[in-house]
VOTOR-199857 format. One record per residue: x, y, z of N, C-alpha, C, CB in turn; residue in three letters. Coordinates in steps of 0.05 Angstrom, whole numbers, padded with zeros to 5 digits, always signed. Glycine has a CB too. Layout:
N
XYZXYZXYZXYZALA/...
//
This chain:
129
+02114+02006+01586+02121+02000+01613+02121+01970+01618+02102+02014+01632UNK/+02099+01958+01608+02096+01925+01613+02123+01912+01600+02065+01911+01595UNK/+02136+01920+01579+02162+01903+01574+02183+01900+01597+02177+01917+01550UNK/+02179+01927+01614+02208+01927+01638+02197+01904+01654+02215+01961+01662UNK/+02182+01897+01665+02168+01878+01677+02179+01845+01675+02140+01883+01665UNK/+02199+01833+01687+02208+01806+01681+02179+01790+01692+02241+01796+01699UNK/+02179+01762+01667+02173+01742+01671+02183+01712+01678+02164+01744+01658UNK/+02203+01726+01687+02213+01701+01697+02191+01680+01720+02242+01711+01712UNK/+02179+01691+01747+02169+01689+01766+02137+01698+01763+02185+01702+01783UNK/+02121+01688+01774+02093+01697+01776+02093+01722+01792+02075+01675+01790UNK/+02088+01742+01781+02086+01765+01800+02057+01775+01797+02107+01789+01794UNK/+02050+01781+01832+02015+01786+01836+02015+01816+01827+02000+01781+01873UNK/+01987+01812+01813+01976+01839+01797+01980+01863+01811+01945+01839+01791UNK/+01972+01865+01842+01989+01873+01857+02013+01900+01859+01998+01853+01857UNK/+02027+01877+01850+02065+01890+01846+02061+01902+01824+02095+01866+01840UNK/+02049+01887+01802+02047+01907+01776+02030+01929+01771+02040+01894+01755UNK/+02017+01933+01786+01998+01959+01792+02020+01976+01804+01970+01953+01815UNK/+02035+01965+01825+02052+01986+01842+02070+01989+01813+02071+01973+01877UNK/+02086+01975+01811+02112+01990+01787+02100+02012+01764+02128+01961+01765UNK/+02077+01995+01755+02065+02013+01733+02055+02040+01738+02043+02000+01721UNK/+02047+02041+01772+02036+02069+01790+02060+02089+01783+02032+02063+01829UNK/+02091+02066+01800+02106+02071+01796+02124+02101+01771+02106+02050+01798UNK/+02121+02086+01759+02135+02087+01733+02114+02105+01716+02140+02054+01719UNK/+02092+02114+01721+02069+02140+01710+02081+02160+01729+02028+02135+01716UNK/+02086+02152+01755+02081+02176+01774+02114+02189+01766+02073+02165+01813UNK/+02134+02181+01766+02173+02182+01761+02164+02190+01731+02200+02143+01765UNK/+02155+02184+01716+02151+02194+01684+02141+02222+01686+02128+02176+01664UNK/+02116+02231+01702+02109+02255+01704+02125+02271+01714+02090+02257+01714UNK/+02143+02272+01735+02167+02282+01749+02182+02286+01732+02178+02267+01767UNK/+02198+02267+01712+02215+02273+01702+02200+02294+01673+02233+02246+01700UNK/+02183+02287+01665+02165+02315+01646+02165+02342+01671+02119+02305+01636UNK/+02160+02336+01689+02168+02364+01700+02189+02374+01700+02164+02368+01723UNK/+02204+02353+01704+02239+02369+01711+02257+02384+01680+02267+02335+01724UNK/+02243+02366+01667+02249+02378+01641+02236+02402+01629+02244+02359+01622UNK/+02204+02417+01634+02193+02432+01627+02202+02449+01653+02165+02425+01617UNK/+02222+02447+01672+02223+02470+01698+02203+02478+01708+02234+02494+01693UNK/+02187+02451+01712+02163+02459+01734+02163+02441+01764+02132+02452+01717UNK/+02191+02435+01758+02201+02419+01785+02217+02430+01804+02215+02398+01780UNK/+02208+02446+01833+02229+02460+01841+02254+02438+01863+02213+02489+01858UNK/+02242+02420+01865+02259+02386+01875+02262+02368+01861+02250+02369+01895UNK/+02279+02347+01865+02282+02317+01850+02267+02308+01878+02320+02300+01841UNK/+02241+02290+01868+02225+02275+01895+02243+02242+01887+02178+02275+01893UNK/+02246+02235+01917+02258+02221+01927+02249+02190+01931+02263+02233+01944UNK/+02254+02170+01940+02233+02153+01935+02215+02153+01958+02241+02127+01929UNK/+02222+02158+01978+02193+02165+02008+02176+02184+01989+02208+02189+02048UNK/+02173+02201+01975+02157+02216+01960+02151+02208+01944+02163+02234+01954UNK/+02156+02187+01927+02142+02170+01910+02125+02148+01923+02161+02159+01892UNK/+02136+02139+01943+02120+02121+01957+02097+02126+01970+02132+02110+01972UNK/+02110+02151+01982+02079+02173+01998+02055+02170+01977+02087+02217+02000UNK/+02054+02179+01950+02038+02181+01939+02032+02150+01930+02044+02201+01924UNK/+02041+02134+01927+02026+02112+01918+02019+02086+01944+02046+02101+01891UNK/+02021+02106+01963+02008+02092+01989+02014+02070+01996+01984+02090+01990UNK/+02045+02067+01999+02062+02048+02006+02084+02054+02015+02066+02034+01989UNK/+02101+02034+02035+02128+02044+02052+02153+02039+02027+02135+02019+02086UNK/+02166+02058+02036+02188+02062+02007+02210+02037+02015+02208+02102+02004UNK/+02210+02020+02027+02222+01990+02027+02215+01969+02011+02217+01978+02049UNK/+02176+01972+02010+02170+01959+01998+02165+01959+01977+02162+01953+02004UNK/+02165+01988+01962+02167+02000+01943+02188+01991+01926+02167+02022+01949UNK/+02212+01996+01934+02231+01999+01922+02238+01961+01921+02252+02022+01938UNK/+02238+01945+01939+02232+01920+01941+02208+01909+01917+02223+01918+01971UNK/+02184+01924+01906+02174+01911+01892+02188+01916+01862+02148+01917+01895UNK/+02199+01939+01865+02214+01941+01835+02226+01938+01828+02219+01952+01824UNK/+02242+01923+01842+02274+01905+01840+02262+01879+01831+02295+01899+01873UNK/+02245+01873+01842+02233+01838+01837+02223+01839+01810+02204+01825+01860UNK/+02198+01867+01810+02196+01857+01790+02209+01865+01758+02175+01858+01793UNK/+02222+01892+01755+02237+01904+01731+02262+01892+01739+02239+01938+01726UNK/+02283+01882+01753+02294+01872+01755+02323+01891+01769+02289+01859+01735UNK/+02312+01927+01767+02323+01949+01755+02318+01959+01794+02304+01967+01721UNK/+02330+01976+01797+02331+01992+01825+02315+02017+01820+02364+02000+01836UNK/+02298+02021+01834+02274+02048+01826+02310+02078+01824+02237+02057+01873UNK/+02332+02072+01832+02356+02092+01826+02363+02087+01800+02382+02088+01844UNK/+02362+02064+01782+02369+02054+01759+02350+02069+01747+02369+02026+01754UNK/+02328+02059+01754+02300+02069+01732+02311+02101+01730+02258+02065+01750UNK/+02300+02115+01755+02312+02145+01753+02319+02159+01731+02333+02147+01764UNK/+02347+02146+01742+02373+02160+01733+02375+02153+01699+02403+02147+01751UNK/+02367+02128+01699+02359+02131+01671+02344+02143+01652+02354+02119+01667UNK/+02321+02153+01666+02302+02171+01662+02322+02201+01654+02282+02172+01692UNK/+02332+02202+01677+02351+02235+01675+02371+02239+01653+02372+02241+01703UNK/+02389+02213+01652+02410+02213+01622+02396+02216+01599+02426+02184+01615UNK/+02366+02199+01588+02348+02209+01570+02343+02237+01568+02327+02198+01573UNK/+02336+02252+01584+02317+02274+01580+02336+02300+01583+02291+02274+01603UNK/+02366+02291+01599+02393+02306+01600+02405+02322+01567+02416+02281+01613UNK/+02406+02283+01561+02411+02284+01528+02395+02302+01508+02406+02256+01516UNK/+02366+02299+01513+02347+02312+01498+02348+02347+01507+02316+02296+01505UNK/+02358+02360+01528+02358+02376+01530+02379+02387+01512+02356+02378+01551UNK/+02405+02377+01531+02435+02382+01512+02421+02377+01480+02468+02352+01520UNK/+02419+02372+01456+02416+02367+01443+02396+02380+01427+02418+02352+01448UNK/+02371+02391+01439+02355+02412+01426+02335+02433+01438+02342+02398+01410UNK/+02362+02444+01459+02357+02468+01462+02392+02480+01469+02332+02472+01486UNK/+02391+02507+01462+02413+02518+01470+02417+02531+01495+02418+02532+01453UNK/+02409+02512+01514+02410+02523+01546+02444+02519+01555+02384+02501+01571UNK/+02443+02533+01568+02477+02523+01572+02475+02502+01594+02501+02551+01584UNK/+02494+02494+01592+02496+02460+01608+02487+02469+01635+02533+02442+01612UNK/+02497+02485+01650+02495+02500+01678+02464+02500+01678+02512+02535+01680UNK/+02451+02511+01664+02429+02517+01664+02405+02498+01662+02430+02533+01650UNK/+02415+02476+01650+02399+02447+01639+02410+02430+01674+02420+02426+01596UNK/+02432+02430+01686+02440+02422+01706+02414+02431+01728+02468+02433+01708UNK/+02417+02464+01731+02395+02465+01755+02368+02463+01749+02395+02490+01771UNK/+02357+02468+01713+02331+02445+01720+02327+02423+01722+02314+02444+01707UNK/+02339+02406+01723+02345+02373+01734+02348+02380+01759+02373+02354+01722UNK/+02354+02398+01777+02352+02397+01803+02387+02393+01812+02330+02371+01810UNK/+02406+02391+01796+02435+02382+01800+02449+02408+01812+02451+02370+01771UNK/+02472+02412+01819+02491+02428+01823+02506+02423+01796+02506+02423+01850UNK/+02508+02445+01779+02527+02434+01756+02553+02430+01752+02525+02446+01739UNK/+02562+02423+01774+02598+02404+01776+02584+02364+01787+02630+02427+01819UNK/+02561+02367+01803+02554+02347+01805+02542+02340+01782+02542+02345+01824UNK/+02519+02359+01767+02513+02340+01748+02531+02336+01723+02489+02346+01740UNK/+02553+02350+01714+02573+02341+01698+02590+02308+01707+02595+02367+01699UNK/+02592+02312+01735+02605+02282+01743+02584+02261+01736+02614+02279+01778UNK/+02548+02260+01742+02533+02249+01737+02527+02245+01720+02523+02252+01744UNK/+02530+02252+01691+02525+02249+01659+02554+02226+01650+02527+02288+01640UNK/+02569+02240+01662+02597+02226+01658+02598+02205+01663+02617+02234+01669UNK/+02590+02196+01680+02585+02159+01697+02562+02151+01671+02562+02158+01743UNK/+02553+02164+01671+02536+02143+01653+02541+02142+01619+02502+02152+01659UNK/+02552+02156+01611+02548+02163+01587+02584+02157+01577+02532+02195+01585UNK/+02602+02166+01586+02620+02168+01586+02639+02195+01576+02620+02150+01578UNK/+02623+02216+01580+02637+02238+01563+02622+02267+01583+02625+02236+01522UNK/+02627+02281+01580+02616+02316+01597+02590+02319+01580+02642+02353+01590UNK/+02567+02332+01593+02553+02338+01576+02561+02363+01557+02532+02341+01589UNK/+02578+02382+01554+02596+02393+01535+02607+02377+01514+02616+02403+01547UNK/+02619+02361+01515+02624+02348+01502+02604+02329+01478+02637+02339+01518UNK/+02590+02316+01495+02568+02307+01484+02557+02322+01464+02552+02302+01503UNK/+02548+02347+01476+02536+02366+01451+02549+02365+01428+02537+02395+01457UNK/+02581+02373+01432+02596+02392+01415+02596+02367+01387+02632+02405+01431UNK/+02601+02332+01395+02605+02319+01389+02572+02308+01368+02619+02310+01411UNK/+02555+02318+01379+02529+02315+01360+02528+02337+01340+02501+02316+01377UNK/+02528+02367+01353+02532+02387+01333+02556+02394+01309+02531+02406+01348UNK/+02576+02371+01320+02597+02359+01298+02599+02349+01276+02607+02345+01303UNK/+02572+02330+01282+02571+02308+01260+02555+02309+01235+02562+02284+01271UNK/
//
């Protein structure tokens, strides 16, 4: 976690307590969403709730200091653990979609932005090679 952290600027211990709170509390979430023990995607007022701060300043400390948008961090989080699903288990995409919490036409458009390909594809294209 301490590498996402820029040094460009002095940032108070502070901020790095919050991102690192951060970034344990969004890591456990996303281990839930992947083991289907998540019946929501929590939002950032729900991340902030719990680490006892307004989600302005929240999201304000993690821009300053990862340099990254607590939506970046996320979603990055989700393309990782998307991939790892597609890839070793044989859930059908639909089904890897609603434990991530997606509608699976949304989360096909959502893999696609980031990755550049369907998560179908993706698979077929690893189990190819």
């Amino acid at each position: 976690m301490e590498t996402l952290i820029q040094h460009t600027a002095v940032i108070s211990s502070r901020k790095k307590e919050i991102v690192n709170d951060y970034l344990a509390r969004l890591d456990e979430h996303i281990q839930q969403l992947k083991e289907g023990k998540a019946e929501r995607a929590l939002e950032i007022r729900d991340l902030a709730a719990m680490l006892h701060v307004h989600p302005v300043h929240l999201s304000n400390t993690i821009k300053e200091v990862t340099g990254q948008s607590t939506c970046d961090l996320y979603e990055e989080r989700l393309v990782r653990i998307s991939k790892e699903l597609l890839l070793t288990t044989n859930l059908p995409v639909a089904q890897i979609a609603r434990q991530l919490t997606y509608d699976p036409s949304n989360f096909t458009k959502f893999f696609k932005q980031y990755t550049g390909t369907t998560p179908k594809k993706f698979r077929d294209q690893y189990h190819s090679s």
